[in-house]
C-alpha positions, 0 to 999 in steps of 0.5 A: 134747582139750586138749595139755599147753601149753594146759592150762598156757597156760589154768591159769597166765592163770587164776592171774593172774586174767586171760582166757586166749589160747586154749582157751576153747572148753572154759570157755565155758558158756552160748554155745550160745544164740549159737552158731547165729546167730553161725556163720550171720553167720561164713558170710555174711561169708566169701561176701563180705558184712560183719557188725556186732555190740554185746555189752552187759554189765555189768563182770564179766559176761564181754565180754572173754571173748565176745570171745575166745571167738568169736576163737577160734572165728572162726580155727578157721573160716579166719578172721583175727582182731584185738582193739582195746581202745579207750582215751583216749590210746593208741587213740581210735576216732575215730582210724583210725590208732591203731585200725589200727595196734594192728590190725596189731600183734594180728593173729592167725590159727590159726597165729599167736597175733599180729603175723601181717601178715608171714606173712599177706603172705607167704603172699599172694605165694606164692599169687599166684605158685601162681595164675601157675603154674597157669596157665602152669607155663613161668613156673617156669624164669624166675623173673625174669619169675615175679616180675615178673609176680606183681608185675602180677598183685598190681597188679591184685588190688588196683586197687580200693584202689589208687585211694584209697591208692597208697601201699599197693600201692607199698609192697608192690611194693617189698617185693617187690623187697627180697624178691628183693634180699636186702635184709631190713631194707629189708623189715621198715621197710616192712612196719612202716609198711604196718603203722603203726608210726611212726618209720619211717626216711625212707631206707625210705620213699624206697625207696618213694617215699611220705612221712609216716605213715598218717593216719585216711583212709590208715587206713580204705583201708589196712584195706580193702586187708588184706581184700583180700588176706587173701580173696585168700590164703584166709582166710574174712574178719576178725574185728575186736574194739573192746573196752571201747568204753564208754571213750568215756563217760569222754572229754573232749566232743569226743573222744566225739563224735568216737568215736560218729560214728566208730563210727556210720560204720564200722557204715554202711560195712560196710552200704554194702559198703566192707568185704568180709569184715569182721566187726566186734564192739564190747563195752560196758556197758548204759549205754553203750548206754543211758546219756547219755553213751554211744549215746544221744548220736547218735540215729542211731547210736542208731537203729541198734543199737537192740534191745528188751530189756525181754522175758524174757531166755530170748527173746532174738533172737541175730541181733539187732545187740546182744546181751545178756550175762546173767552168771554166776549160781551154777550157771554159776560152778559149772560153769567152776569144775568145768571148770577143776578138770578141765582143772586135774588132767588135768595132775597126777598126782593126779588122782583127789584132786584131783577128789575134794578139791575137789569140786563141792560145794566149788567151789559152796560157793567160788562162794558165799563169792567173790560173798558177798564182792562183796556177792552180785553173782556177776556181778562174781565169775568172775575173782576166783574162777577166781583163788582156785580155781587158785592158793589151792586146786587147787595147794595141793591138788595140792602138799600131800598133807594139805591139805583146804581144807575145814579149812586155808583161809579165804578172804580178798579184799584190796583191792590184788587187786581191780578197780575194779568189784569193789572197788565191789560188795564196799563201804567196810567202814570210813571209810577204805575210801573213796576220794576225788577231791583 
């Protein structure tokens, strides 16, 4: 049962024509193929082990939303989870400090919808001191000696890393000691670059006795070190989502093979083991996977993700290391569209005309009209129709006791409303409509 802030958390991303945060398990439809496989890798990731995935799809086809989806799906298993959309100049993948840093800052769990590292951190020392406790309850009337040796006890979880990134476990011993001292700006600037954040001011660091920023290798020790610590407070692992990872066609040469081969060796790392509990997903368009530009480009990170898509898509092998988004066809489109107008009126107190205006023969109707105007490609549709849906229908319906949009609408698709993808599948309608490179 949905609460009246998810519905309207749902409905008003939906109004934007963006993906919502959460709820997404009540507008998926068509998962349940994945369902299985997917639960089955979450459990061999939570036992200690590591996972990788690719999801291929064209534009529109619903990566963004899969990835989300299993996020969400992943926190309300005991996972944390983080979405990274891969980028050019903000976040190459060849570059690990960028990657972490947007890590950190989206870091969410079932409590916290991002920016978690602190509670994550804090809820690690509360369970260090809990584990000395339990074993030696006198520790409880000397809080001098408790937190000196939840300090010890924090050393030694962490050695492993420790011995690649002094830094990391020097940083939170003098958190700590901040903790006890009061000292909560000292806390916060050391904590913002544990979790890379630049500009951190220099007395901080001092405090600590590091200096400079995390660079790339910092960056993959340091990641190694928040699983350490989020097994260690209970959580089933992280789910890390590298969207858009397609951007890497459209960089300069070098920087692309830079990004392919540093895609390559995290997938060979979480093999090797490096990343206990790390369940990392990476979306992309089939010609990323297949294309010249993309994949194909390093034959050995070829050879790895390689899967036989020529079958019948019914037959497709889920435990496989890609998996292949279908996309929308009318029914599915009709399906989310009738979940949305549900979950839409359960927050309207006319609730049965809505349901019976926009009823589901309306919606496919709506459905066909949104595709028709992006030249039938129903893939490319879902975003711009779930947008007319909610904000040129429901709410006028809901408003508006004499509106029938059978009678008072006629849908309309600007330019300036749409995505560059369904920009190029609705077409140039005139001479002026297409756009040039100067």
């Amino acid at each position: 049962m949905l609460s009246p802030r998810r519905r309207t958390e749902i409905i008003d991303a939906l109004r934007r024509g963006t993906v919502p945060k959460s709820g997404l398990d009540v507008l998926a439809v068509g998962m349940d193929r994945f369902e299985r496989a997917l639960d089955s890798e979450l459990e061999t990731v939570s036992l200690g082990g590591a996972a990788f995935k690719a999801i291929r799809g064209e534009y529109g086809s619903g990566k963004t939303f899969f990835g989300r989806w299993f996020q969400e799906r992943a926190r309300s298993k005991g996972f944390a989870t983080s979405e990274v959309q891969i980028s050019e100049t903000e976040t190459p993948l060849h570059r690990m400090e960028t990657v972490y840093r947007r890590l950190i800052e989206r870091l969410a769990t079932a409590d916290m919808a991002s920016g978690a590292l602190h509670s994550v951190i804090d809820g690690w020392f509360y369970r260090l001191e809990e584990d000395l406790l339990a074993a030696e309850p006198a520790l409880g009337l000397d809080a001098e000696s408790l937190h000196q040796r939840s300090v010890d006890l924090m050393e030694q979880r962490l050695s492993a890393v420790s011995r690649t990134a002094p830094a990391f476990s020097a940083v939170l011993r003098t958190y700590r000691d901040a903790l006890l001292k009061g000292d909560a700006q000292l806390a916060e600037g050391l904590l913002a670059w544990l979790g890379g954040q630049p500009n951190v001011a220099a007395s901080v660091k001092r405090a600590a006795g590091i200096k400079g920023e995390i660079d790339h290798f910092g960056a993959v020790n340091f990641l190694a070190g928040l699983l350490t610590i989020l097994r260690d407070s209970g959580f089933a692992g992280l789910v890390l989502v590298l969207d858009e990872v397609e951007t890497l066609q459209r960089m300069r040469a070098d920087s692309r093979e830079k990004g392919l081969n540093a895609l390559r060796q995290f997938i060979d790392e979480l093999d090797a083991g490096r990343f206990p509990g790390l369940y990392l997903v990476a979306t992309g368009t089939p010609a990323f996977f297949d294309g010249p530009q993309g994949v194909q480009r390093l034959p050995p990170l070829a050879q790895r993700l390689h899967v036989d898509f020529t079958t019948d898509p019914r037959f497709d092998n889920p435990r496989a290391p890609q998996l292949r988004l279908k996309g929308f066809d009318l029914d599915l489109l009709a399906a989310v569209g009738g979940k949305v107008r549900d979950i839409f009126s359960d927050q309207s107190v006319k609730v049965s005309r809505v349901r019976s205006v926009v009823d589901d023969d309306y919606i496919l109707d709506l459905g066909r009209a949104v595709a028709g105007g992006l030249g039938g490609k129903i893939g490319v549709a879902p975003r711009l129709f779930l947008k007319k849906l909610v904000g040129e229908v429901l709410d006028r319906v809901d408003q508006h006791d004499d509106f029938d949009p059978r009678q008072h609408y006629a849908l309309t698709l600007a330019d300036n409303e749409m995505t560059l993808a369904e920009r190029a599948s609705a077409g140039a309608m005139s001479v002026d409509d297409v756009e040039l490179e100067m």
